[in-house]
N, C-alpha and C positions, 0 to 999 in steps of 0.2 A: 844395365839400368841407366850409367849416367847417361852413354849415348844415347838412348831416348829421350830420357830428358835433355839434349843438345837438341836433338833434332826438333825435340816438340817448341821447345824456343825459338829457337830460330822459325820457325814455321810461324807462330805467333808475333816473332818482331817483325816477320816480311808482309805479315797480315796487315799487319795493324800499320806501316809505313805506305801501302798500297790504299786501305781506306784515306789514310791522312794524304795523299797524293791527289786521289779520285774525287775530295771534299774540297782542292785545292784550287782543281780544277774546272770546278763545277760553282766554286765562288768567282773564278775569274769570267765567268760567259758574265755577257750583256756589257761586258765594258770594249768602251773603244777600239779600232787598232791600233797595236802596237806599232813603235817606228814610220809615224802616220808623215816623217817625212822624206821617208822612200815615195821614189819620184810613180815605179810602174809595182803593180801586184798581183802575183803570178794568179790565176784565174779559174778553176776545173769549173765548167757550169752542165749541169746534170739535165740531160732531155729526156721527156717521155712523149708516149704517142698520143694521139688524141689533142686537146685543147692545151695542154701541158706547156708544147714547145712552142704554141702560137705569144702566149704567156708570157715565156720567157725571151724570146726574143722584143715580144713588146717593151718588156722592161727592159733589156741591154740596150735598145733604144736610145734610151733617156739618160743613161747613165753615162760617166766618163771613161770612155773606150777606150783614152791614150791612158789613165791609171790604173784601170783591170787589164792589165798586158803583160806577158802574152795571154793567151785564152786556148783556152784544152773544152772539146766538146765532147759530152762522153754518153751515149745512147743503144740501148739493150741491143743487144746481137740479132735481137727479131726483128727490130723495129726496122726499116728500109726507108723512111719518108722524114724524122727528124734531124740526121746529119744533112740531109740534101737542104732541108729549108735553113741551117746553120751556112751549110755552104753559101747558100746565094746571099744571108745576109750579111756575111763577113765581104762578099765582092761587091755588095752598094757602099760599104764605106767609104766615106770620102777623108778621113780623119785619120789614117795610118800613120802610125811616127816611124822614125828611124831605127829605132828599137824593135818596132814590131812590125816585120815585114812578111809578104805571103808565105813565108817558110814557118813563119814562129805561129804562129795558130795551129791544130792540129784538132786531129777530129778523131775519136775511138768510138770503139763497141766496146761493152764487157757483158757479162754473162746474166741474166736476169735469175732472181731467185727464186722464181714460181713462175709458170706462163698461168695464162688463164684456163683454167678450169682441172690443172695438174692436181693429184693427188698431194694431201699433207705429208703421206708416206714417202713419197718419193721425193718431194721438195724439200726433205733435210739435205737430200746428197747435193742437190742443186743449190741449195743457199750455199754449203759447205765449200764449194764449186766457185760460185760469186763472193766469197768474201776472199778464197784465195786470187781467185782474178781483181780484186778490187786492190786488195795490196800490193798486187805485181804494178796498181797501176798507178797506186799513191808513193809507192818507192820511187816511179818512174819519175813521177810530173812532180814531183812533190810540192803540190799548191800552197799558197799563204791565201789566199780567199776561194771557198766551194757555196755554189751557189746553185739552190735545185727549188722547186717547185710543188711537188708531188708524189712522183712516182716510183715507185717500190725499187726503182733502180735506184737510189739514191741511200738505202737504209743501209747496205755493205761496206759505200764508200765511206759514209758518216760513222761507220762506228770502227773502221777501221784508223779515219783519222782521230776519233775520241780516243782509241786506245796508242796511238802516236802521241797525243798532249801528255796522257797519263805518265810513259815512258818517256817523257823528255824527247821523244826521238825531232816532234817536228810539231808545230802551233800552227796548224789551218784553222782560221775562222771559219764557222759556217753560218750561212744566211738562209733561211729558209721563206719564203714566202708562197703563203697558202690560196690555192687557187681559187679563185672569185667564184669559183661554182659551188665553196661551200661557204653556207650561209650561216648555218646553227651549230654547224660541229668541225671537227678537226678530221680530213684524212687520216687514214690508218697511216701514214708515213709520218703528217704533223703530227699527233696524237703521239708515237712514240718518241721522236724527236723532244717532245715536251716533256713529257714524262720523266726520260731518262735524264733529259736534262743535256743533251746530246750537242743542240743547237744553241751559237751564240746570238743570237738574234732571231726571232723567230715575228714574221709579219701578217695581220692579215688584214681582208679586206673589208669588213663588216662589222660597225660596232658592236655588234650583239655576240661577235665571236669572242670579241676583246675582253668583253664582259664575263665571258663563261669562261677563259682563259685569261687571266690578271697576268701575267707573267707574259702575254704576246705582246705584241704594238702594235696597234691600227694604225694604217697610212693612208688607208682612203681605196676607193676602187684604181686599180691601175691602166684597166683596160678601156 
């Protein structure tokens, strides 16, 4: 009998310290980054097919190339057409620092959690599949800024790094910005990104989205 009630305690303080962690963390989104005067920050940016990685490479554009450095591109194992258009946009830079030379950029697959039109049945084993691949790949790179757009490839890595904050193991910001083609609602990826509270920063492009989600930020159209 005591030993159960040990066990049952102990079960209940590991509860109840895992809630107090996950509340801890989820009051720190939407603030700054940290150590904002580290010079480069390590970079995972998440590609999808279709208009996704037009997107995002529009915005890595604009942004500061020599402080998102190195940069990790990571694109579904089916997709064939988003690391190539990564590729050729990392060879027009003209802006490569010393630090970040053609070796330090790096470009992956990982395994997508559902193809299109796959059964629900069978896409447990497949998500189960992509979130162990997604951890082999945030142990790997282990990024301080992830930066994704959309695409259902992005929901394994995000909450593999959610549960990295949780556990202390490692503090990836995530940036999520919602692509222009939605006008009135949230992707199924934004959408739970939001919800769970998952993303530090979550963007979109439409003020009416902004409005139906108080908790996003409108920046304006990007493209």
């Amino acid at each position: 009998m005591v030993e159960f009630v040990s066990i049952v305690f102990f079960a209940v303080i590991t509860a109840t310290l895992l809630v107090v962690r996950i509340l801890y963390v989820i009051s720190q989104t939407s603030k700054p980054i940290r150590n904002t005067s580290q010079r480069h920050l390590s970079t995972l940016v998440v590609l999808g097919s279709g208009g996704h990685t037009a997107e995002m490479i529009n915005l890595l554009s604009v942004m500061q190339k020599d402080r998102f450095a190195p940069r990790f591109y990571i694109a579904a194992a089916t997709d064939n057409m988003s690391l190539q258009k990564a590729h050729v946009f990392e060879e027009t830079l003209d802006d490569k620092t010393s630090l970040q030379g053609p070796d330090d950029t790096q470009f992956l697959q990982i395994y997508r959690s559902r193809e299109v039109g796959q059964s629900y049945i069978t896409s447990v084993g497949t998500t189960l599949l992509a979130l162990a691949h997604a951890l082999w790949l945030m142990i790997k790179i282990r990024p301080q800024v992830i930066l994704c757009n959309g695409p259902g490839t992005c929901i394994p890595i995000c909450a593999i790094a959610f549960i990295f904050k949780v556990l202390g193991i490692r503090w990836s910001y995530i940036f999520y910005v919602e692509s222009i083609a939605r006008v009135k609602r949230l992707s199924l990826s934004g959408l739970l990104l939001y919800k769970l509270r998952m993303a530090d920063q979550l963007f979109v492009q439409w003020p009416q989205l902004q409005k139906q989600y108080p908790r996003a930020h409108y920046v304006g159209r990007l493209m």
